[in-house]
Every structure is written in structure tokens, then in C-alpha cells.
DODO-356832 format. One record per residue (C-alpha): x, y, z; residue in one letter. Coordinates in steps of 0.5 Angstrom, whole numbers, padded with zeros to 4 digits, always signed. Layout:
BEGIN
XYZA
...
This chain:
BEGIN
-0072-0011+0017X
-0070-0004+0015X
-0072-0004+0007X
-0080-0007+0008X
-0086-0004+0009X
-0092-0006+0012X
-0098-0007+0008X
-0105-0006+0010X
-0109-0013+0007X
-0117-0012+0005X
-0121-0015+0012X
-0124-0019+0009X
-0123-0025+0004X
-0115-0025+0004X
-0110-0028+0008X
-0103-0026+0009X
-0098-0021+0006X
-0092-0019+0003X
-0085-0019+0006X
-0078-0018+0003X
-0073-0024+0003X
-0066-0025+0004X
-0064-0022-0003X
-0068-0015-0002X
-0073-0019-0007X
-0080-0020-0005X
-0084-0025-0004X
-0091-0027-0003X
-0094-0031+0003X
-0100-0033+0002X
-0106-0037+0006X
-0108-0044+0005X
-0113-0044-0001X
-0113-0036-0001X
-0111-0032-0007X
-0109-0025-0007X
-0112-0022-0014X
-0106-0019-0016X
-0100-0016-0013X
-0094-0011-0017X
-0086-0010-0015X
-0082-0006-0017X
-0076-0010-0017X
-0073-0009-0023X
-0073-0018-0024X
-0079-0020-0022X
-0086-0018-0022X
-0092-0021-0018X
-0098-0023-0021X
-0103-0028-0017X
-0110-0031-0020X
-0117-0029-0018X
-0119-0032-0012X
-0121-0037-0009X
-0119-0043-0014X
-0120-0050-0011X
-0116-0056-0014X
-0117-0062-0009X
-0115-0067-0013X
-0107-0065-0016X
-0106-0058-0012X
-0102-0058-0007X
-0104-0057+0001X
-0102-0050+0000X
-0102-0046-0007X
-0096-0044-0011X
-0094-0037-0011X
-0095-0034-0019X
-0090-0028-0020X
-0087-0026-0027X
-0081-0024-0028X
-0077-0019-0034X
-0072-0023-0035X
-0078-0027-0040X
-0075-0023-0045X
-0068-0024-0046X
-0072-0032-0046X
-0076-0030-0051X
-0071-0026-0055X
-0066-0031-0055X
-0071-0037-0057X
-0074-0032-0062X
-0066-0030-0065X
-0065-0038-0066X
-0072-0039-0070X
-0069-0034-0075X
-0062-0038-0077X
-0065-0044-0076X
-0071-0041-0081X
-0065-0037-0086X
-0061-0044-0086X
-0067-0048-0088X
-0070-0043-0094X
-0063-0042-0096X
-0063-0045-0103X
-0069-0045-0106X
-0068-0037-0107X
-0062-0039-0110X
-0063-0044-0113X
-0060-0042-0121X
-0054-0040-0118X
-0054-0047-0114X
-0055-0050-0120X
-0050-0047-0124X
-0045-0048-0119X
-0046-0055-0116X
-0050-0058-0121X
-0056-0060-0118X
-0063-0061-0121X
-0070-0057-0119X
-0072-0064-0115X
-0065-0064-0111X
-0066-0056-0109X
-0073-0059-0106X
-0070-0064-0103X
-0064-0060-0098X
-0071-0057-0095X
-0075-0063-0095X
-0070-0066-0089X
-0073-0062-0085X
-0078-0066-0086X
-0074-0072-0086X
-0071-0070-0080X
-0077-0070-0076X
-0080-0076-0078X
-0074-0080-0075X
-0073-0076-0069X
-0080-0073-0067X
-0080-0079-0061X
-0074-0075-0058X
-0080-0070-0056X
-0082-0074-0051X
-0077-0072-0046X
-0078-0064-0047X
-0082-0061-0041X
-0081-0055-0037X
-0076-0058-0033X
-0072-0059-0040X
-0072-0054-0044X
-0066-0051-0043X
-0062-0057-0045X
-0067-0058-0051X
-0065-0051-0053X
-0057-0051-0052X
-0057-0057-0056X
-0062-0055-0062X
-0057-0049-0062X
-0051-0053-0063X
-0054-0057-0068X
-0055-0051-0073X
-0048-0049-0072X
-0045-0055-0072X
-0049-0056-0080X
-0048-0049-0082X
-0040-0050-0081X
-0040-0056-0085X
-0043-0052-0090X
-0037-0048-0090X
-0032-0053-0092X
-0028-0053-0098X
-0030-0058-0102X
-0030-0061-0109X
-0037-0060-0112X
-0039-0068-0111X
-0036-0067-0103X
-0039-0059-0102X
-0048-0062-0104X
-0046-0069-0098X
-0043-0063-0093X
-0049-0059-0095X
-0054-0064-0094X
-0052-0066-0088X
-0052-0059-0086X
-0059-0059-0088X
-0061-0065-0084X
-0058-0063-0078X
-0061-0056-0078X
-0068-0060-0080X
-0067-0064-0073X
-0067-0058-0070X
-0073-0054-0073X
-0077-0061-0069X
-0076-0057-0063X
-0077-0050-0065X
-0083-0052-0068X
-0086-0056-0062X
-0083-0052-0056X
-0086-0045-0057X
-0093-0046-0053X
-0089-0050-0048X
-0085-0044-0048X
-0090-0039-0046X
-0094-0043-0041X
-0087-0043-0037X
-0086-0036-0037X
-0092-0032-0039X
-0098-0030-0035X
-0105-0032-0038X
-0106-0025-0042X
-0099-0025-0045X
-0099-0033-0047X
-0102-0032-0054X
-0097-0026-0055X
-0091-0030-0053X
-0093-0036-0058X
-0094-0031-0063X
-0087-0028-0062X
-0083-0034-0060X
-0087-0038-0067X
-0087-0033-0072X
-0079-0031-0071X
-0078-0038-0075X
-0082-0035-0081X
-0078-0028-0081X
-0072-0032-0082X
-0074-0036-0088X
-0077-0029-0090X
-0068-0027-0088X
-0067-0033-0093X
-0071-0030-0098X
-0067-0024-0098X
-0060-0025-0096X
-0059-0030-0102X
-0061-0026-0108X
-0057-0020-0105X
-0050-0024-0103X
-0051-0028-0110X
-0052-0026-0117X
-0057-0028-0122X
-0053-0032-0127X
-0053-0030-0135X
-0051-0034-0138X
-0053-0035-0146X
-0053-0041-0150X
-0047-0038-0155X
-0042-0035-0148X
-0036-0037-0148X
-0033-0042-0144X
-0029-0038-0141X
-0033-0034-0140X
-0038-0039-0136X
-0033-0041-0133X
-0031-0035-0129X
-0038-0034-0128X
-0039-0041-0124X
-0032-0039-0120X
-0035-0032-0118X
-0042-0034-0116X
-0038-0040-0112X
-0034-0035-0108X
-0041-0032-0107X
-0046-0038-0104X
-0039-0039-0099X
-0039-0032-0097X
-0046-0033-0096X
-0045-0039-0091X
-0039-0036-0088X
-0044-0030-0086X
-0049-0036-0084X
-0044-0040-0080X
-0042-0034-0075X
-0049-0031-0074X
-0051-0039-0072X
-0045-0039-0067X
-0046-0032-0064X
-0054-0035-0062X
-0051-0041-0060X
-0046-0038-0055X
-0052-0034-0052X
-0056-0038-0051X
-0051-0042-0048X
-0049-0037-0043X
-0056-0036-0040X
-0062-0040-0041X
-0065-0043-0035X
-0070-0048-0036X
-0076-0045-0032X
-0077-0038-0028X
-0077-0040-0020X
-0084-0040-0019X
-0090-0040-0025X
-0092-0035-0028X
-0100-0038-0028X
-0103-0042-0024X
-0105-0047-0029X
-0096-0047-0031X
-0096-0050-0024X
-0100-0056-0025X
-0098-0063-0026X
-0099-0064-0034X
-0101-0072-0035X
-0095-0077-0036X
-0092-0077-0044X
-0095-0084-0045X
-0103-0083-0042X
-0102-0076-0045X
-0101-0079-0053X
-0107-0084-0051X
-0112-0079-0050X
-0109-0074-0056X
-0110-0080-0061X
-0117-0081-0058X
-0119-0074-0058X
-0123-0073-0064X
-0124-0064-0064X
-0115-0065-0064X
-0116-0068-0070X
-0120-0064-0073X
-0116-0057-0072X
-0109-0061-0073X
-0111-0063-0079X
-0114-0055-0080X
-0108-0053-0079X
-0103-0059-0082X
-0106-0059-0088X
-0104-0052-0091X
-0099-0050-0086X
-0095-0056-0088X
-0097-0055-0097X
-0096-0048-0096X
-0089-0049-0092X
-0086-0053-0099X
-0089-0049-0104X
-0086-0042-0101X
-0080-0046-0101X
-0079-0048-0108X
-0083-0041-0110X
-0076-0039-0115X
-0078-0046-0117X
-0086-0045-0119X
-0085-0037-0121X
-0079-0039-0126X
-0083-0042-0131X
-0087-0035-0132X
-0081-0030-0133X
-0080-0029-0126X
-0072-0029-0124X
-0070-0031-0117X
-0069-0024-0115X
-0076-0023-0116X
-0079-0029-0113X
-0074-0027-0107X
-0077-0021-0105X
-0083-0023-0106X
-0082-0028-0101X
-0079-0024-0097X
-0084-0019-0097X
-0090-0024-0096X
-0087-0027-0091X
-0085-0021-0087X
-0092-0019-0087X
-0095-0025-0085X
-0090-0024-0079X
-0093-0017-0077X
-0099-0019-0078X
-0098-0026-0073X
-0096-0021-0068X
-0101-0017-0068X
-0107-0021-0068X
-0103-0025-0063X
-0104-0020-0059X
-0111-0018-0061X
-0113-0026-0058X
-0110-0024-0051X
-0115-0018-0051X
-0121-0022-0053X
-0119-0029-0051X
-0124-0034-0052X
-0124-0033-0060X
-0119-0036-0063X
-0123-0040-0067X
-0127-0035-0071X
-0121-0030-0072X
-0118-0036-0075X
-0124-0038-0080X
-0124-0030-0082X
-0116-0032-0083X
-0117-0038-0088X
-0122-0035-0091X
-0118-0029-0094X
-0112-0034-0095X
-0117-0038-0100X
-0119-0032-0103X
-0112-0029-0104X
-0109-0035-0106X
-0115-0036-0113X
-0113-0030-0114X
-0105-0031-0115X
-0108-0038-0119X
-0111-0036-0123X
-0107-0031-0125X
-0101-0035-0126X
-0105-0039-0131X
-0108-0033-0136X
-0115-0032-0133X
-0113-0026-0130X
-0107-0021-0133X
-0101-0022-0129X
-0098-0016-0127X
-0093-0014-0122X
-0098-0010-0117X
-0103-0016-0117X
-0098-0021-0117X
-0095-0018-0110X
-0102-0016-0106X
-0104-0024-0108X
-0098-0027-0106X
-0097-0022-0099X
-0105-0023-0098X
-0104-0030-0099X
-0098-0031-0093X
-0101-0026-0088X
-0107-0030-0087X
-0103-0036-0087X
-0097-0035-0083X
-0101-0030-0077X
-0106-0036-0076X
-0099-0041-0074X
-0099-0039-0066X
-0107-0038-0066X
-0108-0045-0068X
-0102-0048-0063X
-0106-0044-0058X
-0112-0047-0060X
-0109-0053-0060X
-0107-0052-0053X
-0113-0050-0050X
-0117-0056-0052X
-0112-0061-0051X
-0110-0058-0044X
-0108-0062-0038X
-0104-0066-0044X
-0096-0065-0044X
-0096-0058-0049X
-0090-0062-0052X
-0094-0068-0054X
-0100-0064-0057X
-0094-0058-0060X
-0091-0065-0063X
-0096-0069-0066X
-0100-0062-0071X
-0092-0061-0072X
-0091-0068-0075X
-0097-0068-0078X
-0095-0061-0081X
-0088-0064-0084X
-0092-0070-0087X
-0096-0065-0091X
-0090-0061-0094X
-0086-0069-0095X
-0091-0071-0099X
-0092-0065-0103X
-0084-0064-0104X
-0083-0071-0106X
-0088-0071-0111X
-0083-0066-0116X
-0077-0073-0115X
-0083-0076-0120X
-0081-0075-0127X
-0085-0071-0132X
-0090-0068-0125X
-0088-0061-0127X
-0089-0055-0123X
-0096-0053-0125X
-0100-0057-0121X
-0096-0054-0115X
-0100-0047-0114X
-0108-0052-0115X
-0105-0057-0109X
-0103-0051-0104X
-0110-0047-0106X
-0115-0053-0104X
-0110-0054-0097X
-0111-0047-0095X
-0119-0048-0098X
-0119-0054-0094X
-0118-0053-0087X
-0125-0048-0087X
-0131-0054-0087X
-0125-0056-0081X
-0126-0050-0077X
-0134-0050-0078X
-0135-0056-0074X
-0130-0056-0070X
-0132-0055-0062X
-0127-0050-0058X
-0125-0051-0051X
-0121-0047-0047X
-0120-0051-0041X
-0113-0047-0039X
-0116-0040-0039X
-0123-0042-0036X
-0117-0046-0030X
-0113-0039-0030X
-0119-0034-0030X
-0123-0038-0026X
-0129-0038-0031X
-0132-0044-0031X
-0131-0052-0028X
-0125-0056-0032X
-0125-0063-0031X
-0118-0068-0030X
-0119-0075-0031X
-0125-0076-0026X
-0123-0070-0022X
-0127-0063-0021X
-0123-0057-0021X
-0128-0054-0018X
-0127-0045-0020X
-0132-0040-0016X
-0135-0035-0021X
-0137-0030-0017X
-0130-0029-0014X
-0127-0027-0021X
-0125-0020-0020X
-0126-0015-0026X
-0122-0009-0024X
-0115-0011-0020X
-0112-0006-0017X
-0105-0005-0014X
-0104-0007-0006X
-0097-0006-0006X
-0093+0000-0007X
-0086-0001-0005X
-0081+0004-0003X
């Protein structure tokens, strides 16, 4: 064919070569049990990149292994999925920064505000069994209908409607987009071991898990600046409060129309390109055969070190969740509005996210570390988060600086540790389904944030109890960690860097064929 190149395969210890397809693209041909180390294209689609050699898996690998390339249009994957976590993040946080004006408008009280984001939570509890049909092989209808939902419940909120009308429409807005946040929540990992290489597998957790925290850090802004702070005084006029009542509804509608659009617009992308999975996997581990859904459930339930990190991670990422959702609701009682409280949040949250990112890539570079990156992590959170207490409640004096440095501190530790506890999770729950075990810590986080929203319904709790609860759950996850012993069952399968078992069945790795410095073979024209 007039546009390949023939390349000169080392001697000894490779099979093989590369050729150009009927497409222009290129493809590798590899022998039986053989691996090349890594191979690089220039086409503007796709790059090859192959694991270590030689890797030997009798019992589930196929006569001959599968080609390993990654291609670019993981990206768009990526961006697309992490555009949705954001509106299903903004619709979830989008009344407890306005929750004066909602009360004004609407009527409502301050456990009807934590109730419209505690139907994530009950959305989940009805719905989590639908994740035992998210594979790789369903991921795309998955992700079409999550979208769907999330436009379909903020249009509902558009409708006008009297005030008793308008709260129905927007609860069932709000519990359609909790059903969505199910998936959100539980497909990231899926997500990157579909479409990523072993050494960008956290980074793409990190991405496609923190963008849900952005949008709530969106929600956190955009409320208080479409939506004005109501003043009213106990001596204003009628008429004047109702011309403020009027005007502050027309505001919370623009807010939703705004909403509505930016939900539809992602919908439509995601409807037009998302492909279930690449053509061929990107790591030799996405190539495997995870366990059946059910046996997968047996061995998670009987899996004592899952429990130990699902509940290091559930415990304050669930308390945690509910309390920056009511966060306008606990600071209110100290003199701080809405509009400070949003912006707060929103630089809180906005700075966990960065710093998810960041250590998300950092974990790539030094993989096999995850566990003390995370126990540093919590321990600042602990830290942090006495610090915003007792502040609070008189023992230290309460300043805007202090206030905003504990509460940031407080949110970055917490929200950059949320893709290294799911990539914990998966290393050590590997061959298990990564929806089964993403699904359960999910369940298990929307359980702890439903009971710590739920306990505001209780006449005469109070909130002050709220900033001690979400104190010991971040303290509470550190003993956890200590004991708990990690497994990197995928990476060692990936990298070739020990013996993985699978059932009775060895995957026998050959350690002194893994290769430290891979160089390109090819070089296309």
C-alpha cells in the first residue's frame, strides 16, 4: 500500500509489526502472548499504546491478546460527561443559596429547603438497583438517559404555576435530577477504565468526578447573583412587600430558564456523539472480563477492606455533602446572609475542585500511594474543620479571613480526596464490575447525607448540632484508613508488577519483563 512504511522490529523478543488499514488508520498486529512495549501514531484519531511485555492470563485472556490503543476523542467523551456533571451539580445546589428569597416567594420553611436536595438521596435509594445494568457496553444509553432526565426536571421548573403548583413541579424536578446524579455518581471510574491508559486513569476519575462538585460550586454562585437578598422589615408596607415578593419571583424564573437551556444544550451533545466504548481498549486490564453482577455483589458484601474504605469515604463525604447544601441555612443564625454564604461555598468548592485535579494527577505519577495521600488529606479536614467550629460558637473570634481560609481548607481536603477514594476503591475491589463497587460507596454516601438532611424535619433539632456532626464524620474516616490494607490489583495487572489473582485462577506477570524507559518504534510519515 503506497502510504506504509516498514519498520524494523527489535530481534529478539517481539513479533509482529505495524500496517495501515483500509481507513489510512493504523493498527498493530501483534503475535500470540507477545507485546510490544509501546508503539506511538500520528494520526490525529487515535494513539497506540501497549502494556509491558509479556503478560500471560490463561484463564480469562483470549488465544491471542487484544490490541491496547488510546484515542483522542476520549476528550470530547470526557468534556461532554464532565459538562453534564456540572448542570446536574448546579440544579442540585440550587436553592439552598437562595433559600431567603425561596422562602419568601414560595413559602417554604428551612426543612422544605433541605428536602429539595435530599431527593437526590431518595432518588437514589429507589433507584440504585438500575446500576446493575451500567457496564462499558451501556454507558452511552446510560449517559443519554441521565442528560434527558436533567432536562426534562428543569423544564418542569419552568412552568408557571401558582406557588402551591410551582413547590409540586419543582420537587419533581428536583427528584428527577437526584435519579440522575445516581449515575454521575457511579460511572466515573467506569468511565476511565474504558477510555483511559493506566497512567491517566486517576487523572480521568478526578475530572470526570470533580466537574459535579464544580457545578455545585456554579449553584453557589449564580443563585445569589441572579437572585436578590430580600429586605424586608417588620414595619414595610404591604405593598411593598408584595412588589418585592414579585420581583424576586421573576428572578428565581430567570434563574430556571437559564438552567433549563444550559441542561438542553448538553443533552443535545451528548445526544449526538457518545459512543459506548473506544474500538479497542485502552489497558490490558479494560480488556478483561469483569465478574457477573450478582457473583460481583457476593464477593463486595464479603469483602471486609471494601468496607473499611467505603465507610472512610461515605461517612464524611455523605455528612459533608448535606451540610454545604443547607450551608446558607447553618451560617444564617450567625449574621452571615445568603450572598456571603454563596460565595463561600463557591470559593470552597472551586478550590477543592482544583486541588482534586491536581492531586489526581499527582497519584498518576506516584501510583501505589493513594492511601497516605488520603490520610494526609483527612487530616487537614479535621483540622480545618475544628477550626471553622469553634469559631462558629465563640472560642475563637470570628472574622471574614478566618471564616473563609477554614471553610476552603475544610472543602479542598474533603472534596480532591472523592476520586482518589473511588480509585482506591477500584484498585481493591478489581475484577468486581467498577459500577457494582462505584454503586454501593455511592448508596452508602446518599445514606449518610439522607439522615443528616432529614434530621432538620425533627421539631425543635436546630442547626447547631449540624457544624459538630460534620466535624466527627471528616474525623471519623482517619482510624478507618489506618487499618485498612490497599491492594492494587489493576495496576500491578496493568503494569505487570506482581501476581493478581481471579477466582482460583493465577494471572501470572513476569516482573523482569516490565520496561522502565519505552521508546517509540514507529515513526509514521
Amino acid at each position: 500500500m503506497p502510504n506504509s512504511k516498514a519498520v524494523d522490529m527489535p530481534e529478539e523478543g517481539w513479533e509482529g509489526g505495524v500496517m495501515y488499514g483500509s481507513t489510512g488508520e493504523k493498527q498493530p498486529i501483534l503475535g500470540q502472548n507477545v507485546y510490544a512495549a509501546h508503539t506511538y501514531s500520528t494520526n490525529s484519531e487515535q494513539e497506540s499504546v501497549l502494556p509491558p511485555p509479556p503478560t500471560v492470563l490463561p484463564s480469562v485472556a483470549p488465544s491471542s491478546p487484544p490490541n491496547i490503543l488510546v484515542y483522542h476523542r476520549r476528550w470530547w467523551i470526557m468534556g461532554t460527561f464532565s459538562l453534564l456533571g456540572i448542570a446536574q451539580g448546579a440544579v442540585w445546589n440550587c436553592w439552598g443559596p437562595i433559600s431567603d428569597s425561596a422562602k419568601l416567594v414560595y413559602g417554604w420553611t428551612d426543612g422544605e429547603i433541605g428536602m429539595l436536595a435530599n431527593w437526590g438521596c431518595i432518588a437514589f435509594f429507589l433507584f440504585a438497583p438500575g446500576l446493575m445494568y451500567l457496564n462499558a457496553d451501556r454507558l452511552r444509553l446510560s449517559v443519554v438517559l441521565t442528560a434527558l432526565l436533567i432536562a426534562v426536571g428543569t423544564g418542569l421548573r419552568c412552568i408557571p404555576a401558582s406557588t402551591a403548583i410551582a413547590t409540586i413541579l419543582i420537587n419533581i424536578g428536583q427528584f428527577l435530577n437526584g435519579v440522575a446524579g445516581i449515575m454521575l455518581m457511579a460511572a466515573p471510574p467506569l468511565l476511565s477504565s474504558t477510555w483511559f491508559p493506566p497512567n491517566q486513569r486517576t487523572t480521568a476519575t478526578a475530572i470526570s468526578s470533580i466537574f459535579n462538585y464544580v457545578g455545585t460550586s456554579v449553584g453557589y454562585l449564580i443563585g445569589p447573583l441572579f437572585v436578590s437578598q430580600p429586605h424586608l422589615t417588620p414595619n414595610s408596607t404591604l405593598q411593598h412587600n408584595e412588589t418585592a415578593v414579585e420581583d424576586i419571583s421573576g428572578q428565581i424564573m430567570r434563574l430556571m430558564y437559564v438552567e433549563c437551556g444550559y441542561c438542553t444544550a448538553v443533552f443535545l451533545a451528548i445526544l449526538i456523539y457518545f459512543p459506548s466504548k473506544p474500538p479497542t481498549p485502552p489497558s490490558l486490564s479494560a480488556a478483561m472480563d469483569r465478574l457477573d453482577f450478582k457473583t460481583g455483589v457476593k464477593k463486595l458484601f464479603r469483602h471486609g477492606q471494601f468496607w473499611l474504605v467505603c465507610l472512610a469515604y461515605c461517612v464524611p463525604g455523605g455528612v459533608i455533602g448535606g451540610w454545604t447544601a443547607v450551608l446558607d441555612v447553618i451560617l444564617s443564625p450567625h449574621g452571615i446572609s445568603q450572598i456571603d454564604a454563596g460565595w463561600l461555598g463557591f470559593y470552597g468548592n472551586i478550590a477543592g475542585c482544583a486541588m482534586g485535579l491536581l492531586l489526581g494527577r499527582f497519584a498518576d505519577y506516584f501510583a501505589g500511594h493513594l492511601r497516605l495521600i488520603i490520610v494526609v488529606m483527612m487530616l487537614c479536614a479535621t483540622g480545618a474543620m475544628t477550626w471553622f467550629t469553634i469559631m462558629l460558637y465563640g472560642a475563637l473570634p470570628l472574622t471574614q479571613v478566618s471564616l473563609y481560609v477554614s471553610f476552603i481548607l475544610t472543602m479542598v481536603s474533603v472534596n480532591a480526596s472523592v476520586p482518589l477514594f473511588l480509585e482506591l476503591v477500584m484498585e481493591t475491589t478489581y475484577p468486581i464490575e467498577e459500577a457494582v463497587s462505584a454503586g454501593v460507596i455511592t448508596w452508602a454516601n446518599n445514606l449518610f447525607a439522607l439522615i443528616f438532611l432529614l434530621v432538620p424535619l425533627l421539631p425543635k433539632v436546630g442547626v447547631t448540632w449540624m457544624n459538630w456532626a460534620a466535624l466527627g464524620a471528616v474525623a471519623s474516616s482517619i482510624p478507618l484508613l489506618c487499618i485498612f490494607r490497599e491492594n492494587y490489583r489493576r495496576l500491578h495487572l496493568d503494569t505487570g508488577a506482581g501476581t493478581v489473582t481471579h477466582d482460583d485462577s493465577k494471572h501470572v506477570i513476569n516482573d523482569s519483563s516490565v520496561i522502565e524507559e519505552r521508546k517509540p518504534l514507529l515513526n509514521a510519515a
